[in-house]
CHARMM internal coordinates of N, CA and C (Angstrom, degrees):
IC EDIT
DIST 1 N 1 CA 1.4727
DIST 1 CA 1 C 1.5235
ANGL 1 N 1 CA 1 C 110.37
DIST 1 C 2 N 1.3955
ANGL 1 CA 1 C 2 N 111.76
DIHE 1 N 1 CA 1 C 2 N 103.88
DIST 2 N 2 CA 1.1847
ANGL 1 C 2 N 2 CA 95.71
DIHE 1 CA 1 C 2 N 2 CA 169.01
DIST 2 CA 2 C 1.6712
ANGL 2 N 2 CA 2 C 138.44
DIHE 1 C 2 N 2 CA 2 C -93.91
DIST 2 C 3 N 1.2255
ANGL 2 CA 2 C 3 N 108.99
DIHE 2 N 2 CA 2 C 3 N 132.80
DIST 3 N 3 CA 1.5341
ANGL 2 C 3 N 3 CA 113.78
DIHE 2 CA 2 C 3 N 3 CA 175.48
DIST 3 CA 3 C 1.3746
ANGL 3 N 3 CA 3 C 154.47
DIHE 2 C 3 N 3 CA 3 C -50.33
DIST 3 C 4 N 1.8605
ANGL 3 CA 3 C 4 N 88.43
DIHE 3 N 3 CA 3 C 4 N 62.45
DIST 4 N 4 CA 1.7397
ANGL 3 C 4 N 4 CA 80.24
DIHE 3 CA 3 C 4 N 4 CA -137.16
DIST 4 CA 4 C 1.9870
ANGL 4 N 4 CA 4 C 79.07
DIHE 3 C 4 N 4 CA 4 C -142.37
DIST 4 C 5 N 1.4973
ANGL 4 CA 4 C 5 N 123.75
DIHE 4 N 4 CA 4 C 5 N -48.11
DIST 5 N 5 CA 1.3101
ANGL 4 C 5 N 5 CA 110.66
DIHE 4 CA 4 C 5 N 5 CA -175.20
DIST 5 CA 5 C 1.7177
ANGL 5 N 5 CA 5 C 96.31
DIHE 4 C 5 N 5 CA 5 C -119.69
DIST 5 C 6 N 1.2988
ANGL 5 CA 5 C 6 N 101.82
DIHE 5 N 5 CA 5 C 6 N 136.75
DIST 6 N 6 CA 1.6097
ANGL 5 C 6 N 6 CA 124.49
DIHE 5 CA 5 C 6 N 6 CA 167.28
DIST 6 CA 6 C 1.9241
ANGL 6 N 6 CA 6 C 113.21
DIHE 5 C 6 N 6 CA 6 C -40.56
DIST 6 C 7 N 1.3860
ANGL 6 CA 6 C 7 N 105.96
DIHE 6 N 6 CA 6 C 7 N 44.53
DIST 7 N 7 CA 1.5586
ANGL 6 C 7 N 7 CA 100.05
DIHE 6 CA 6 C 7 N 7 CA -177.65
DIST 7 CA 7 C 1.2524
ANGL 7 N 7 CA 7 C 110.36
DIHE 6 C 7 N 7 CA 7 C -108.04
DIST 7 C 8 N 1.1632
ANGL 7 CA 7 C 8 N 108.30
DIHE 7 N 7 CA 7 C 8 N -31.37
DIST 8 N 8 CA 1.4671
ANGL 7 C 8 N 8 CA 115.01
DIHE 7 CA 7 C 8 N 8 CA -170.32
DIST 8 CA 8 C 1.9724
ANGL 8 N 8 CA 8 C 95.38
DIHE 7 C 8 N 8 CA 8 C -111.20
DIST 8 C 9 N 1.1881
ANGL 8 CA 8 C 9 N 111.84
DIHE 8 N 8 CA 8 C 9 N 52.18
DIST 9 N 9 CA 1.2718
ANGL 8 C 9 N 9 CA 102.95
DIHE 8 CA 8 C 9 N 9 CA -176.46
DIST 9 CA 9 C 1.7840
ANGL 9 N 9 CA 9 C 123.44
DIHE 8 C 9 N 9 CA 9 C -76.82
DIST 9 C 10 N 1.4931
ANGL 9 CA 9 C 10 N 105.29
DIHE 9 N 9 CA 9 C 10 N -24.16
DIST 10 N 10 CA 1.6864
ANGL 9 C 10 N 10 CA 123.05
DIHE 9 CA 9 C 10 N 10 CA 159.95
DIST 10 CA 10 C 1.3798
ANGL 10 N 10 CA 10 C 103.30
DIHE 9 C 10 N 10 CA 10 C -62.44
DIST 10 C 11 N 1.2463
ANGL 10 CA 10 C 11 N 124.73
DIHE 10 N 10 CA 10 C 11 N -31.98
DIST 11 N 11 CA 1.6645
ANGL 10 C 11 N 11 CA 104.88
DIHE 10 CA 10 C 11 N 11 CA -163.74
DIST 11 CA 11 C 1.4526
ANGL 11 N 11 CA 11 C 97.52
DIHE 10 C 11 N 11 CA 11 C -96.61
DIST 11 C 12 N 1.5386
ANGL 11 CA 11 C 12 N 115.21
DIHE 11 N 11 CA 11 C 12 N -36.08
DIST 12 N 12 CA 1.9135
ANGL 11 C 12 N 12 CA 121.26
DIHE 11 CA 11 C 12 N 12 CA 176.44
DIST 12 CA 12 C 1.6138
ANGL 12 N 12 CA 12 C 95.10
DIHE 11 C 12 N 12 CA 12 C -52.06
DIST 12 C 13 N 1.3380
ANGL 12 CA 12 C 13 N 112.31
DIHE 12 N 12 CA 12 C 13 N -57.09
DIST 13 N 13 CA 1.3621
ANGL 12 C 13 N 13 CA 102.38
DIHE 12 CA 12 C 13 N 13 CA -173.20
DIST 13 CA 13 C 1.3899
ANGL 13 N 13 CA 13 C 120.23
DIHE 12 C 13 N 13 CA 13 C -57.66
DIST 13 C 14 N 1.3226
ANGL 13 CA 13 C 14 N 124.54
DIHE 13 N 13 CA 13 C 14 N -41.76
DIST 14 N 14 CA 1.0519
ANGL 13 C 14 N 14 CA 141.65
DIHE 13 CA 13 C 14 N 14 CA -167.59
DIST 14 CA 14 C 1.5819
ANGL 14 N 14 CA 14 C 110.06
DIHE 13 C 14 N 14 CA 14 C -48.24
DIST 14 C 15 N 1.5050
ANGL 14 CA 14 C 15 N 86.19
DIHE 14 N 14 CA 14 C 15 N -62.23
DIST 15 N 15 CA 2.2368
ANGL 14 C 15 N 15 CA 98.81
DIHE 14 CA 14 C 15 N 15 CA 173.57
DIST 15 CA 15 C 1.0197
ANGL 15 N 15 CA 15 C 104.52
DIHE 14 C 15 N 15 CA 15 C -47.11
DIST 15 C 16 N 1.8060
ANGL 15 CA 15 C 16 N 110.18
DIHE 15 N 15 CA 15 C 16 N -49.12
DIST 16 N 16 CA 1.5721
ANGL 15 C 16 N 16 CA 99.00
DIHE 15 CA 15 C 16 N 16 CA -160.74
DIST 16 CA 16 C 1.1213
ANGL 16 N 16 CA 16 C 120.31
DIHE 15 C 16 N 16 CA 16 C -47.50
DIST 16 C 17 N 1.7706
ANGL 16 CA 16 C 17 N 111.39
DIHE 16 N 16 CA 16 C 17 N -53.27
DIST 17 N 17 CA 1.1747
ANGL 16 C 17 N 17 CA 141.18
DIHE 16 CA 16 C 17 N 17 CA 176.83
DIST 17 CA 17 C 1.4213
ANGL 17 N 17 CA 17 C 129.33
DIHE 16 C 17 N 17 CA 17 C -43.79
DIST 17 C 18 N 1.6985
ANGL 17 CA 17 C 18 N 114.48
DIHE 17 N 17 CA 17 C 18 N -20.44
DIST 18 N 18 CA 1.5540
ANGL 17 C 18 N 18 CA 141.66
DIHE 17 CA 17 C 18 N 18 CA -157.49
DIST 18 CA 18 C 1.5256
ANGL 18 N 18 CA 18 C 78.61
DIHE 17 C 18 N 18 CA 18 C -39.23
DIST 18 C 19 N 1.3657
ANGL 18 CA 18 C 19 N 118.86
DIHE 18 N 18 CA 18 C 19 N -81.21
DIST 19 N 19 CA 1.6385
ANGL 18 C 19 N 19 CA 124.84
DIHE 18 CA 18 C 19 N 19 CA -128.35
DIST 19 CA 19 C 2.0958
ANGL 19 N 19 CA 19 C 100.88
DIHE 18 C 19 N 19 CA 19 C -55.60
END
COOR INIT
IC SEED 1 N 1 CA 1 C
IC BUILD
């Protein structure tokens, strides 16, 4: 996933979110 356009913003969040 790259970090770069708001598409995958559930899954960016998601990692972020892992812990």
């Amino acid at each position: 996933n790259a970090h770069n356009f708001p598409l995958d913003l559930a899954s960016i969040e998601a990692q972020y979110t892992n812990g």
